[in-house]
Structures are given as structure tokens and as C-alpha cells.
N, C-alpha and C positions, 0 to 999 in steps of 0.2 A: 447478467454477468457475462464479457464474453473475455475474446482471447484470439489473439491473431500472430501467425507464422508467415513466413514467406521465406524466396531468395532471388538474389539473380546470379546468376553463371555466366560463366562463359562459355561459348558455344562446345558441344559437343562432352562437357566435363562432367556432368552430373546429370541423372535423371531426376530433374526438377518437382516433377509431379509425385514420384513414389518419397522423396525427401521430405515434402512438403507431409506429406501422410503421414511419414512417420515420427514428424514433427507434432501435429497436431493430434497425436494419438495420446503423445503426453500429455493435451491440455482439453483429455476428455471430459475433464471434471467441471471444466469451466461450461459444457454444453456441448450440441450437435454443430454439426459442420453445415454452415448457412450460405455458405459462396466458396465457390474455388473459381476462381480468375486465372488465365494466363494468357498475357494481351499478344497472343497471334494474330489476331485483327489486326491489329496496329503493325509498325514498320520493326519491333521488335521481334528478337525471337522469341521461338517458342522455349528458350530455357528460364525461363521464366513463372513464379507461379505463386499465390497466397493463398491463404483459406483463412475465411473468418468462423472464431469458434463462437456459439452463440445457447446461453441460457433463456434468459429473457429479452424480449423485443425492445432492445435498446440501440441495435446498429443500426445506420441509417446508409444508405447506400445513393449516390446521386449522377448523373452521367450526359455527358453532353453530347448528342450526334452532330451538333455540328463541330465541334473540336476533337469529336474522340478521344475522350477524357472519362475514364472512371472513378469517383473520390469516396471514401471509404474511412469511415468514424465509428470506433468502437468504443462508444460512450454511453452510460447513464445519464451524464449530461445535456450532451450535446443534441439530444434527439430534436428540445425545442430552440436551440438556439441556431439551426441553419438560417444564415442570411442572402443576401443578395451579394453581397463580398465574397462568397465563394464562387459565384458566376466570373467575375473577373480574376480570381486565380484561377479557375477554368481555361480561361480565352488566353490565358498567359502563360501556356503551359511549352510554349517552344519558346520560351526564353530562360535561359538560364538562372536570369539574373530572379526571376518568378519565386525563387526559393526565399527573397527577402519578403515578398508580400505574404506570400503562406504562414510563414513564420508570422508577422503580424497578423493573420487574419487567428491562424489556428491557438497560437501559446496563449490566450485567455481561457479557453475554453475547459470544463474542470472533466477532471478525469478523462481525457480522450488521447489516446493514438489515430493518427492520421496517415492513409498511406495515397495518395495520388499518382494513378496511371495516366500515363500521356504517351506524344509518339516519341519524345525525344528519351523518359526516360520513369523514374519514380521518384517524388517526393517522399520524404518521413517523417514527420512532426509528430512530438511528445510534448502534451502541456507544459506548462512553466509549475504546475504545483504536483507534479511526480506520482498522483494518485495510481495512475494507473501504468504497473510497471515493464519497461520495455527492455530486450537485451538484445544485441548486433555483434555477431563475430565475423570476422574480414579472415578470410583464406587465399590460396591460391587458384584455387575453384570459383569464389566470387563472395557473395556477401551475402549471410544470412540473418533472419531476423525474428524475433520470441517472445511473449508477453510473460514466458516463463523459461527459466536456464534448463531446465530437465527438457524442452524442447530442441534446445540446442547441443545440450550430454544424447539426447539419444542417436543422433550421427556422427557422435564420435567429435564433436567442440568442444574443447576445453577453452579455449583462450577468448573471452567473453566479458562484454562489457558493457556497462549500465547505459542505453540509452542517455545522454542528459537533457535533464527537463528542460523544456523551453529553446529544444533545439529543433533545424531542419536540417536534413540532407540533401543530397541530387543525388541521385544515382543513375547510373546511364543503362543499358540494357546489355553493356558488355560486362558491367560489373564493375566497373570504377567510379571512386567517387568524387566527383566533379566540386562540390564545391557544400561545403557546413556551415550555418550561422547557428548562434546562441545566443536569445536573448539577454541582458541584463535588467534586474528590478531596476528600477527609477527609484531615487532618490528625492524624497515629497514636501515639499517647503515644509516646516514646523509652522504646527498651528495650538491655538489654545486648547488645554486639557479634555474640557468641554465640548468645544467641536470636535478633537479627535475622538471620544465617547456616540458623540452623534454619528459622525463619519463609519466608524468600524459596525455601530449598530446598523447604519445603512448596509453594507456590504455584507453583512450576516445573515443578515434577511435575503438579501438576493441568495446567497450561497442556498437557504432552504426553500426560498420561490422554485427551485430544480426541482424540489421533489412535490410539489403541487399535484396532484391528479393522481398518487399513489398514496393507496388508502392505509396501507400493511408495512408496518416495518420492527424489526429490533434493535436495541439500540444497548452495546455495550458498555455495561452499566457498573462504576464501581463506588456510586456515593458522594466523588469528587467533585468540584465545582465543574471541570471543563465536563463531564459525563452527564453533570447534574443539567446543565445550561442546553446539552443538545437535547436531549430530553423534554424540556421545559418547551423549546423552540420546535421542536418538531411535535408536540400535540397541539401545538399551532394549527399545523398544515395535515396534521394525518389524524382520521378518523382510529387508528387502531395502532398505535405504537407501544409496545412492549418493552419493560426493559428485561436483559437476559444479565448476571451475573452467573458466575464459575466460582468455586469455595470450597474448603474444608468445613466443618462440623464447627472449630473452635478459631476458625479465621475475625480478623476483622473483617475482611468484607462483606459477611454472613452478615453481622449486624448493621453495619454501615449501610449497608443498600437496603435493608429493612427498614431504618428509620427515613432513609432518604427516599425510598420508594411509596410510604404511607405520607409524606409531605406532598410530595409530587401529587400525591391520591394517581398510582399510576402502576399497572399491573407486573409486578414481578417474578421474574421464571427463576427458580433455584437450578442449577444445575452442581449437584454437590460430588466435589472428588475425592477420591480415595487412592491407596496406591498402588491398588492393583490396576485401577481404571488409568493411570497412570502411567504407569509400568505398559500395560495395554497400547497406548494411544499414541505411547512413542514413537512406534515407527514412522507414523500417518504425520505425525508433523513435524518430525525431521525431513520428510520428503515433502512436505505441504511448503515446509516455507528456507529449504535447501541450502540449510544451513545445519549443522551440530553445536554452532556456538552456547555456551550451557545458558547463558542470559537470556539471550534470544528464544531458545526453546521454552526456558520458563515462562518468558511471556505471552508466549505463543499460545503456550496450553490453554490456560484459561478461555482463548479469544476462539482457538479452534474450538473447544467443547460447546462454547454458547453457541456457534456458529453453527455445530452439530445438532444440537436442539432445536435452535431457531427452524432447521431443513425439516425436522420431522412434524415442525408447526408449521409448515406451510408458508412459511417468512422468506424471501426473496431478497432481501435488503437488509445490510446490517449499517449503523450509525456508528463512527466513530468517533472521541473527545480528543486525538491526536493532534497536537499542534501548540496549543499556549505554552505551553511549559519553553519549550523551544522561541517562540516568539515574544514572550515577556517576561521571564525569568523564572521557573519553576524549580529550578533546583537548587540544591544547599549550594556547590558548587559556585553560582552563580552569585549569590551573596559574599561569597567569598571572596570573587576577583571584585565586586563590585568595593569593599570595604578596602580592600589592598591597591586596586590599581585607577578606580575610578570607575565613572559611568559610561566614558567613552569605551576604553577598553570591555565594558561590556555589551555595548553596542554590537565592538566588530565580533566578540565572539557570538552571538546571537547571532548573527549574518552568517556566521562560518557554520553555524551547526543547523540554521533551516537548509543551505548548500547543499547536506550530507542525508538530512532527516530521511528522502525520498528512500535512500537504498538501505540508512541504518534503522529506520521505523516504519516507515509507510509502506515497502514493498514485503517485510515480513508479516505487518497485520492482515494485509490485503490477500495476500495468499493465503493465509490459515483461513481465512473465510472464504477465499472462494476455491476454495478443495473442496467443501461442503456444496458446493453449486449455487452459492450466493453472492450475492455484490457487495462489496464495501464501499464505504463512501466518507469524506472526510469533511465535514463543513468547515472546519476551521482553516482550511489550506484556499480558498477564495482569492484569487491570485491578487485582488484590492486590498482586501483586507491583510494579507501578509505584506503588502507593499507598505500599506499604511503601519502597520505592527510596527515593521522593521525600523521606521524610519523615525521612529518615537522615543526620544529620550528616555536612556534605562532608569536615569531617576524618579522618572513615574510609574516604573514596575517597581523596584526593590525600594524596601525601606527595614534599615539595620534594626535588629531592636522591635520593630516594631509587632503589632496585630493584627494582621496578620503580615509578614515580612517578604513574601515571594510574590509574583503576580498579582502585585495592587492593580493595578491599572485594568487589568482584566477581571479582577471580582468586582470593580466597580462599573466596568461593562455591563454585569452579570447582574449588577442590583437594577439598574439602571431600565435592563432589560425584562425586570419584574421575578428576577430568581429569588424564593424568599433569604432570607438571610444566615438560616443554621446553616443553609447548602453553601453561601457563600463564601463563606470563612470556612471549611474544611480543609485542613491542613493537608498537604502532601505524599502522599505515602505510596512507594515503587510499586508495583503491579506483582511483582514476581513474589512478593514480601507480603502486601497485604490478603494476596487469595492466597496463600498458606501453599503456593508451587516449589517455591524453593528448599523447604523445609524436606515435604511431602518427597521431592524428589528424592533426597537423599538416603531417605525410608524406605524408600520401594527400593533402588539399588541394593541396599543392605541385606531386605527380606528378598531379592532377587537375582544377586551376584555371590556365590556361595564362597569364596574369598574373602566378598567382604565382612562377612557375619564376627568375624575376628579381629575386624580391625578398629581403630577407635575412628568416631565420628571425624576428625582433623582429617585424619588419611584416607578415610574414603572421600571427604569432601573435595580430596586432591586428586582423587581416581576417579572421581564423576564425569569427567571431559574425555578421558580417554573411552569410556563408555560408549558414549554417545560419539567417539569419532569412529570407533569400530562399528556400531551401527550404521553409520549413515555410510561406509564404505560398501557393509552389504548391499545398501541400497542403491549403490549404484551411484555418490556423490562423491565427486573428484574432491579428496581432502591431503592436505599436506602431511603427515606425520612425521614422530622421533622416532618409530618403529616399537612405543611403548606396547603392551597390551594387560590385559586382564583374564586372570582364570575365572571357568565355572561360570560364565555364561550362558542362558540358555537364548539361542536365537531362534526358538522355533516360529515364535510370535511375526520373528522378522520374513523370515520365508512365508510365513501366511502370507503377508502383508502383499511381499512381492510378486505370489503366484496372482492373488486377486487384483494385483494393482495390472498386471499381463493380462 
């Protein structure tokens, strides 16, 4: 798991190197400091500077003396897929225009930030499938940059923005920026049902040929077909894959990963919650994945606590099922526009919402697990495989009425690909809802907010958000508010959190 900061200034405006520190100080969780770069070699200044954070030996570092060029991959991915094409984005580095090859050579590549030193200036490429999250705030000082915002909140940036996937920059050494490309998906002739089944099965398999030669992993487990499928596919390739579920006592997912974990014949870790454990674990992932939005939190919980387990087993690597739902119809919603407005119209909304998925799903699972000091990884985001998804009539995902009615096209991927069949046809069910977090949450506030012990379930259910925006303010997360609040509080848990997070 790693994590990388940087900036560039303008001369004389910032001490680059103490910034940089106290940048990567936030994203100590992510691992130790494996490089700090600042190309005073080069015709650059010294205000100038990165540090790569580093868990596991995943970055790959590569450099040319004859061009004086440092390139720098902080991937899971990409370790084995350096080629010969980065030698000539190498030798291309005092050309401006170099930022179009980059962009082609690097937006395939899964899970990776790219940063490229040269004389003229820094490249920055973010793959096209958003796994791995990036964030850039532009000042009047110059341009800084974070695999996590708490990097950027702790000198004082608020005005902060997503990377986007499958983009490059230039940036010069004075701090401006020269010139942006963004890739677009390709649009992929339509072909038969059949070959599209074969095609996506090809590119699924490449997605888990990455993890070849890593023996150990967990794999965020909740019974469904998209969880069921990575699973099934990665005791392929790995000798010791785990599934890990998060639950209540009388959840469904208690049982659901029970039956689907004795199918599988595949080892299951319980990790059972309560609401004090709850109530507890809040602070940690409201600041893990730097947000208080209550949705987002609920889903979080679950994904951090296995993640939490996973570290104390010695698991390094967690799997996630994120992605079908978004690229072949998963949700009610979806059925919806498709019976009302047609299939094209559900086409472009599919395209709009993998667009978003990067910062409204990917970058919050990704952090709750690697607060824990582990990697996340998304097989389903395969930059072919979502070109080809996308580009696939939603009439062969949705069917009204039918058995099952959501992502056809994808459980008959899933059969196809030897998932047995009860995994296949398992129905739908929100994450926040089926591990009993949403419920649970509302519990522990009530036994935990002495206001609310009075009030009925509706109105605290209304008062749960301002909770959690007063928490995450202690903590330190730039949040908008009405100026509402809540009596009877106890925040001691929250100053725990913060002296040891110091």
C-alpha cells in the first residue's frame, strides 16, 4: 500500500521539504517514507519536493542518466507491467507536447499514480480506473498534491480537488500549469452477446493475472455475486485467500456469507459488531475516509473493521466486488429508468455514474482499508473490461419482471466463468443494510447521545448527521454546517483518537 505527496512553489514561497513532511505525516498509515526527491540536480529549483509513502514493495522507481529523468509508480499493479514505452516517455521529456504519450502509455495501467521528473518540469498521471486516489490543490504559492486530503488539510488547503482519472498534467518547476489532457473511454463496435461474455472473461482474467505471485489475501466478503465472483477468481491465482465479512448477530450477512462461504468451501473470518464497537470505531473512519456523510460512513464501517482484522492476520491485500452494479445495472433505480425512458437512456446513465464512482465509492473503500496499512484493489475497474461494459447494450443487463431482473449480463459472465449457481442469482442487497450498520448505528447514538435517549427513533434518525458532522469537525475535517448541534455528547473517545493519531 503506498501514498504519495508532493509540491512545487515558487521560488522563495514555501519551505518545500518541511511541507512535504508534514504532508506525509498524514499518510503515515499508508507506511514509511521510501524516497524523498527534490530535483536540484536538474535545472529546477530546489523548491521542489515528493515523498513516496510506502507499506509493501510495490513502487517501482526508474531513471535515466542519460536524459535526467526520475519516473515514479506507486502501484500494486504496475510493478510487473513496466515496458519499453516508458523509455521513450523518458527521452521525451523536454517536449511539451510528451504529456500526450504519457497519458497514453500510463491511463491503462490499474491502480497507479505517476509522477515524472524532468529538466523542464513534472508530469502527473492518474489511471483511467480511479483505484488509486489522487487530490491537487493550486494556491498562490504553487501546486500541491496527495493521495489523501488530510494531507492537504494539514497545511492549511481547503480548496481541493479530485485528481481525474485518466488525466496528465505538466507542471513546470515554477509552478504553472502548462498544459492537461484527459483521456476518453472508446466507444467499442457492438458485438455478439457471446463474444462480449468471452471478451469481458478475457479482461477479468488479466485484471487477477496482477495479483499472480502473491500467495495471501482477503477478500471483502458479503455473499453477493460481484464478492462471490472475486473470490471464486482469485483462489485461482492465490494459494491462501480469505474471505473477511463485518456483521451484527442477527444480520443477513451473518448468514449469507456463511452459506456462500461453505459453497465456495473457502475460509471465513467473522468479524462481529456491536454498538459500542461502533460507537468506538467512529472516529477512525470518519477520519479514515474524510467524510461524515452518514451513507458513506455506514459503508465504510463494515469495510474498515475487516480491514482491521485482516492487519492483525497478517493480510496485506484486501479484494474488492466494487464495480458491476455501476457498469451493468445493479440497482432498483436502474430498472426504473430502464422501464420509463428506455435502454439507451440507460446506457448514458451508466457512463455518468462509473464518471463519479472513482471519488463517490472507490476513493472511500480504498481508504478505510488502507488506514489499516493494507492495499485495496478493485478487479472489476480493468480499464477493458469497463470499456467493453460500458459500451454494451443495457438490454442485456436489465430484464423487467424477470429472474433475476438486475445485472443479467454479468451473472451470466459469472456462470460462465464456473461461479456455481445459488451464488449467482443472489439478489441485491445495500451494504449499509445487509451488515445490520445502519440500524446498529442509530443504537449506539441513542445509548451514547444522552438527548437522545428521549427522543423517538424518526428524530434521532434526523439527528444522526449532525453527530457525525460535530465529530468529524473535532477531527479536524473541513465540514460545512447550519450551525445545528447536539447535547450530551461524550467526545472523550474523539480526543483519544486525536492525541494518538498525533
Amino acid at each position: 500500500m503506498t501514498g504519495i505527496v508532493g509540491c512545487i512553489c515558487k521560488q522563495g514561497k514555501i519551505d518545500t521539504s518541511k511541507t512535504t513532511d508534514a504532508m506525509a505525516q498524514k499518510l503515515s498509515h499508508r507506511g514509511k517514507y521510501i524516497s524523498k526527491y527534490s530535483p536540484d540536480i536538474y535545472d529546477g529549483p530546489e523548491e521542489t519536493s515528493i515523498i513516496i509513502v510506502n507499506h509493501t514493495p510495490v513502487a517501482e522507481f526508474k531513471s535515466s542518466k542519460e536524459t535526467d529523468v526520475l519516473l515514479i509508480v506507486d502501484s500494486i499493479a504496475a510493478t510487473n507491467a513496466l515496458t519499453e514505452e516508458m523509455d521513450i516517455v523518458l527521452k521525451k521529456h523536454d517536449d511539451v507536447d510528451s504529456i500526450l504519450w504519457t497519458n497514453h502509455v500510463f491511463k491503462n495501467l490499474l491502480a497507479t499514480n505517476v509522477a515524472i521528473f524532468s529538466k523542464s518540469g513534472l508530469i502527473l498521471t492518474r489511471s483511467i480506473d480511479g483505484q488509486k486516489p489522487l487530490y491537487i490543490s493550486k494556491s498562490r504559492e504553487g501546486i500541491f498534491f496527495a493521495t489523501e486530503r488530510k494531507g492537504l488539510w494539514s497545511i492549511g488547503l481547503n480548496e481541493i480537488e479530485p485528481f481525474v482519472p485518466g488525466s496528465s498534467m505538466f507542471i513546470t518547476y515554477t509552478g504553472d500549469v502548462k498544459k492537461t489532457v484527459t483521456a476518453a473511454r472508446p466507444i467499442i463496435e457492438r458485438i455478439s452477446k457471446r463474444d462480449t461474455i468471452l471478451e469481458l472473461r478475457k479482461y477479468l482474467g488479466s485484471s487477477f493475472s496482477y495479483l499472480e505471485g502473491i500467495s495471501k489475501c482477503g477478500i471483502l466478503f458479503s455473499g453477493g455475486v460481484d464478492s462471490s465472483l472475486v473470490a471464486h477468481l482469485a483462489k485461482r491465482v492465490m494459494k491462501e485467500p480469505y474471505l473477511f465479512t463485518t456483521c451484527t448477530e442477527t444480520s443477513h450477512d451473518r448468514k449469507a456469507t456463511r452459506d456462500a462461504s461453505e459453497i465456495l468451501n473457502m475460509e471465513l473470518v467473522e468479524v462481529l459488531l456491536d454498538s459500542e464497537v461502533l460507537w468506538q470505531t467512529l472516529p477512525s473512519v470518519i477520519y479514515a475516509i474524510e467524510t461524515t456523510n452518514r451513507m458513506d460512513v455506514e459503508i465504510a464501517l463494515p469495510f474498515f473493521l475487516a480491514a482491521q482484522e485482516a492487519k492483525e492476520q497478517g493480510i496485506t491485500l484486501m479484494l474488492s466486488g466494487q464495480g458491476p452494479d455501476e457498469l451493468f445495472g445493479g440497482y432498483a433505480k436502474h430498472v426504473d429508468l430502464f422501464i420509463e425512458h428506455g435502454s439507451k437512456a440507460l446506457d448514458v446513465e451508466l457512463a455518468r455514474e462509473v464518471t463519479i464512482t472513482h471519488e463517490a465509492n472507490i476513493a472511500r473503500d480504498e481508504k478505510a482499508v488502507a488506514f489499516n496499512g493494507i492495499e485495496a484493489y478493485f478487479p472489476f475497474l480493468e480499464n477493458h473490461f469497463v470499456n467493453l461494459a460500458l459500451s454494451t447494450t443495457s438490454e442485456w443487463k436489465i430484464n423487467p419482471g424477470g429472474i433475476p431482473e438486475r445485472k443479467v449480463l454479468f451473472r451470466e459472465l459469472a456462470t460462465d466463468m464456473g461461479l456455481p449457481k445459488k451464488l449467482v442469482n443472489v439478489p441485491k442487497r445495500a451494504t449499509q443494510y445487509s451488515s445490520g450498520t445502519s440500524k446498529l448505528l442509530r443504537k449506539s447514538m441513542i445509548q451514547n447521545v444522552e438527548s437522545f435517549k428521549t427522543m423517538t427513533r424518526k428524530l434521532v434518525s434526523m439527528k444522526i448527521q449532525t453527530v457525525l458532522d460535530m465529530m468529524g469537525l473535532e477531527l479536524g475535517i473541513p465540514i460545512s454546517t447550519e450551525g445545528d448541534t447536539v447535547s450530551g455528547i461524550n467526545m472523550e473517545f474523539v480526543e483519544a483518537f486525536r492525541k494518538r493519531e498525533n
